[in-house]
C-alpha positions, 0 to 999 in steps of 0.5 A, a space after each residue: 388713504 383707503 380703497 375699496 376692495 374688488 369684491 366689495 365684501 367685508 375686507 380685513 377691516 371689516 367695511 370692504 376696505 385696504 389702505 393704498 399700499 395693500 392695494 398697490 400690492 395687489 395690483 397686477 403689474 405690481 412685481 416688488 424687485 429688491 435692486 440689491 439683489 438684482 445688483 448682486 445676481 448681475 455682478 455675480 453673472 458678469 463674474 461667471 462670464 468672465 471666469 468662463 471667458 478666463 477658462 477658455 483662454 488660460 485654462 488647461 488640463 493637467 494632461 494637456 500641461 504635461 504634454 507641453 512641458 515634455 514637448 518644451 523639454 524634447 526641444 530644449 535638449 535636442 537645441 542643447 545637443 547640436 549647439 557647437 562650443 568653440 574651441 578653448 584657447 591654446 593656453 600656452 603660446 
């Protein structure tokens, strides 16, 4: 199938005319999307969300690790300083 060009002059054939494929192409609401690439630029963006979303909640700077290691270390040693033994048993009765 063949359509006649706009401008009515002599066209790639020669007679002013394109098949229907060049014409649905020049066609102005005609923006060809390849799906898999739009299906792969949508996962790939939902990954960067959820990677963002893992960074705010898990993430943290080694400086700010650091701070709560000596922290958890402090309270550790400072509950193993006041932690009362009971005294052993008299072993002769």
């Amino acid at each position: 199938m063949f359509v006649r060009c706009k401008s009515g002059g002599s066209g790639r054939y020669g007679l002013g005319l394109f098949s229907a494929a060049e014409a649905w192409q020049n066609h102005p609401m005609s923006n060809v999307t390849n799906l898999n690439q739009f299906r792969k630029a949508k996962a790939r963006a939902g990954k960067r969300a959820q990677a963002d979303a893992n960074a705010v909640k898990f993430g943290r700077s080694k400086a700010e690790r650091a701070r709560d290691e000596a922290s958890e270390s402090a309270a550790s040693r400072h509950l193993d300083g006041h932690k009362i033994t009971p005294p052993k048993a008299d072993p002769t009765p």
